[in-house]
C-alpha positions in Angstrom: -12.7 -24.8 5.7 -15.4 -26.1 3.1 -15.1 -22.1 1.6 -11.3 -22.7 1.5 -11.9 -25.4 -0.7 -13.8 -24.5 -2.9 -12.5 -20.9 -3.9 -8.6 -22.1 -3.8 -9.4 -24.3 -6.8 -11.6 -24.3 -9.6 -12.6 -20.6 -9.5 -14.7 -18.6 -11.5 -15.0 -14.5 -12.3 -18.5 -15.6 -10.8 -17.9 -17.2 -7.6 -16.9 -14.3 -5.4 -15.4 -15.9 -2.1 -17.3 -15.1 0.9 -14.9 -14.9 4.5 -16.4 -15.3 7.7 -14.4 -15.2 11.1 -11.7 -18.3 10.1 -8.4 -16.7 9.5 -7.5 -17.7 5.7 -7.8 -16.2 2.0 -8.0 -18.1 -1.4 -5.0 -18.3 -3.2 -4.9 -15.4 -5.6 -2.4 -17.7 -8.3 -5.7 -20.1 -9.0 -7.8 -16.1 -10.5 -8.0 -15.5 -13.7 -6.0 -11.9 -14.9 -7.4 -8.5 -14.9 -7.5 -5.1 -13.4 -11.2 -5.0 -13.2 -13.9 -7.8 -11.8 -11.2 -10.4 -11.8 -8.6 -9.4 -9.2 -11.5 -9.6 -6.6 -10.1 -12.3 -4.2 -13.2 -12.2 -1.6 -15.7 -10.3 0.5 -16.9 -10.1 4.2 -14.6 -11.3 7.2 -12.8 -8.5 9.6 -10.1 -5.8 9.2 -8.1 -7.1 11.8 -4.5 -6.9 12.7 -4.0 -10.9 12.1 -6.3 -10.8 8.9 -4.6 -7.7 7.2 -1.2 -9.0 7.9 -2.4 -12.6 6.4 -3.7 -10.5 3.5 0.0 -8.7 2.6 1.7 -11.5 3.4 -0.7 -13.2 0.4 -0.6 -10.4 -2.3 -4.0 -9.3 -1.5 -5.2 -5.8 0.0 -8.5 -4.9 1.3 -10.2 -1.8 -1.2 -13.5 -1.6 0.6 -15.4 -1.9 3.7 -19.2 -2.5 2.9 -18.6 -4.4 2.0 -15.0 -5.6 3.2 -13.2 -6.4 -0.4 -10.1 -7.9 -1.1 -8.1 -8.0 -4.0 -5.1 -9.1 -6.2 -4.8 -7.2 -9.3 -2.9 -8.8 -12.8 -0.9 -6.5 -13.4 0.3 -5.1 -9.9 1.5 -1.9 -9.8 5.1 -1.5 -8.0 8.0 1.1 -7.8 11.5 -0.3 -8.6 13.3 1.1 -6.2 16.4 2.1 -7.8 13.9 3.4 -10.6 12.3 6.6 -8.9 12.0 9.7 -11.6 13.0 13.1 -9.8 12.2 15.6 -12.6 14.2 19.0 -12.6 11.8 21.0 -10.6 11.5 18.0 -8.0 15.9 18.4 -7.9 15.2 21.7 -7.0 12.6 21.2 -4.2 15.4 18.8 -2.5 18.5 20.5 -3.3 16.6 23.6 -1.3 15.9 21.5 1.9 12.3 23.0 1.9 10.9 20.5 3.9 11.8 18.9 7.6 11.2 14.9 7.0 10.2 12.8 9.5 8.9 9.3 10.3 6.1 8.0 12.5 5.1 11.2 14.5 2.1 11.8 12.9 0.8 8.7 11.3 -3.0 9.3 12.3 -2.9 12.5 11.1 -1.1 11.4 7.8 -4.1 8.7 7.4 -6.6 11.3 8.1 -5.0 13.7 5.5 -5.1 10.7 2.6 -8.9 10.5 3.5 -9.6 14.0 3.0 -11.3 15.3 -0.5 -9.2 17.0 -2.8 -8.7 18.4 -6.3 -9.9 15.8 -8.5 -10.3 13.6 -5.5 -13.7 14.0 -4.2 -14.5 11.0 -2.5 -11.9 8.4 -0.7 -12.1 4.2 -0.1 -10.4 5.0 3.3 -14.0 4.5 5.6 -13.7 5.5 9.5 -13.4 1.8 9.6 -9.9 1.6 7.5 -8.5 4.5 9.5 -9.1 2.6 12.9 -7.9 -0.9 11.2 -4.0 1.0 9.9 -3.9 2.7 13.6 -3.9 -0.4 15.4 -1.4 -1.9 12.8 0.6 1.7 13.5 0.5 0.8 17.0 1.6 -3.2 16.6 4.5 -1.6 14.6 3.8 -2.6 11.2 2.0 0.0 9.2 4.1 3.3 8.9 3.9 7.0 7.9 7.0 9.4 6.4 5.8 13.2 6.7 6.7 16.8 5.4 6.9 19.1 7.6 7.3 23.1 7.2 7.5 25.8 9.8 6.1 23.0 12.3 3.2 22.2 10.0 2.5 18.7 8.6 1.7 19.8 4.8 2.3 16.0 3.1 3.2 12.7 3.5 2.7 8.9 2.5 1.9 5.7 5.0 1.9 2.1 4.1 2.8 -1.7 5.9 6.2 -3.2 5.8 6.3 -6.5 6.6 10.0 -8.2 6.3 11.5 -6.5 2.9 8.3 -5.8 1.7 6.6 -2.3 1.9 3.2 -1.8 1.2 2.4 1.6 -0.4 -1.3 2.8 0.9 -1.7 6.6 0.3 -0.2 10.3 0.1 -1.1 13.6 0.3 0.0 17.0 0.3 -0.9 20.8 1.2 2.2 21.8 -0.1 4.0 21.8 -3.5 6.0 18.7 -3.8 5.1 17.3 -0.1 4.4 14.3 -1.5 6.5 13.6 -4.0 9.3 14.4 -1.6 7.8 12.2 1.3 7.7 9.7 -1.3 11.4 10.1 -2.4 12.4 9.8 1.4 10.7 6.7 1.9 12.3 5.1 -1.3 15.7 6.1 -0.7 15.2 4.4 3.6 13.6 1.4 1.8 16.6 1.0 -0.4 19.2 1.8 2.7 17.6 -0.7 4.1 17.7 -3.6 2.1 14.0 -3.8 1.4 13.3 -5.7 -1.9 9.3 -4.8 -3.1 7.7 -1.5 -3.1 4.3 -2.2 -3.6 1.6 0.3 -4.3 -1.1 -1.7 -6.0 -2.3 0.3 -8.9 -0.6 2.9 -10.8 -2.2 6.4 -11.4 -0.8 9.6 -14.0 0.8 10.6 -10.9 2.4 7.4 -9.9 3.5 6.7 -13.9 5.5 10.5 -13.8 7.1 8.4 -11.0 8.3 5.7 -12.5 5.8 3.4 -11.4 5.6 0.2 -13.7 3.5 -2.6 -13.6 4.5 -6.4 -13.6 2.2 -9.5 -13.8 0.5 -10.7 -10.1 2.7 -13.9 -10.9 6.0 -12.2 -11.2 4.8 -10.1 -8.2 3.9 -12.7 -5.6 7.3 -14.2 -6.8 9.2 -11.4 -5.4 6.9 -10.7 -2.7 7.8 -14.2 -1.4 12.0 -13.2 -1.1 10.9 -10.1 -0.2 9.0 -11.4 3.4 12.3 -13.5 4.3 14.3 -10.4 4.0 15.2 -9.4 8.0 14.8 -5.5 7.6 13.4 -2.9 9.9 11.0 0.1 9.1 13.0 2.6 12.1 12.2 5.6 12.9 
């Protein structure tokens, strides 16, 4: 626990904590703020069920894989759930039933649909190596995917980790106009039913912001993370 130590207190924007195989992570209230350099928590150790679930439960999320980063922005981006923008044309899209929504029957394929290039997206952080790490969460029952579907093809669709009340927003994509920002509506309004209390997604993009995304400081964040985790909800299908 020496490395415990000495990155828990005292740190630096120079002294990047380095993980090995022991299960822990410096506390991310003891770095400095910032969106950039300074929200790096550590480097190196595994992406393993126990370690990614120790990560959520601490605020932090992994953001690379060689090598293996972890992180805790300041600000954090988050969706207030009772918050979510549906513009007109959105309205229209879901008054119309275009799409068949479903949860959990194609998370892998969800996953593999976040990782593939797109407009203005030609490269992805989510390595072979991520993909494997969220399927075996999938399969322990903590990470989760909501899909679109239309005329029995998947054409959208976002996955994340809920953990207690707390979801953790990963990635989305779509094929189809609106696919995700109706798989995304979906999940809010079952995290809301269900008495879940953060809606974390990290960082906020253009896309995210036309949302209603908003960002709040890491210390206001791990605040409500904390009542979040006590919260006894259920992701079901």
């Amino acid at each position: 626990m020496a490395n415990a130590a000495r990155c828990s207190t005292g740190w630096r924007p120079e002294m990047t904590c380095q993980l090995n195989q022991e299960l822990w992570f410096p506390d991310p209230t003891a770095l400095p703020k910032g969106r950039g350099p300074e929200g790096l928590v550590a480097v190196g150790g595994d992406l393993s069920v126990e370690r990614l679930l120790l990560a959520y439960r601490s605020g932090i999320f992994p953001w690379s894989v060689d090598p293996i980063s972890w992180w805790s922005p300041d600000p954090r981006g988050i969706f207030e759930l009772d918050q979510f923008h549906v513009s007109r044309s959105l309205a229209r899209t879901l008054r119309r039933g275009v799409f068949t929504i479903k949860r959990n029957s194609a998370f892998d394929r969800v996953v593999e649909g976040c990782a593939r290039s797109a407009p203005g997206r030609e490269s992805t952080w989510i390595h072979p190596d991520i993909m494997a790490a969220y399927s075996r969460l999938h399969q322990e029952g903590h990470a989760h995917s909501v899909e679109c579907w239309s005329d029995g093809e998947l054409v959208g669709g976002v996955y994340g980790v809920a953990i207690g009340g707390a979801f953790f927003g990963e990635s989305m994509f779509h094929t189809a106009p609106d696919a995700s920002k109706v798989a995304l509506y979906s999940l809010m309004q079952g995290l809301r039913e269900e008495g879940f209390g953060v809606f974390d997604i990290q960082m906020i993009t253009p896309f995210t912001r036309s949302l209603g995304a908003i960002w709040v400081s890491r210390e206001s964040y791990l605040v409500r993370l904390r009542e979040a985790l006590g919260r006894p909800c259920s992701f079901a299908s």
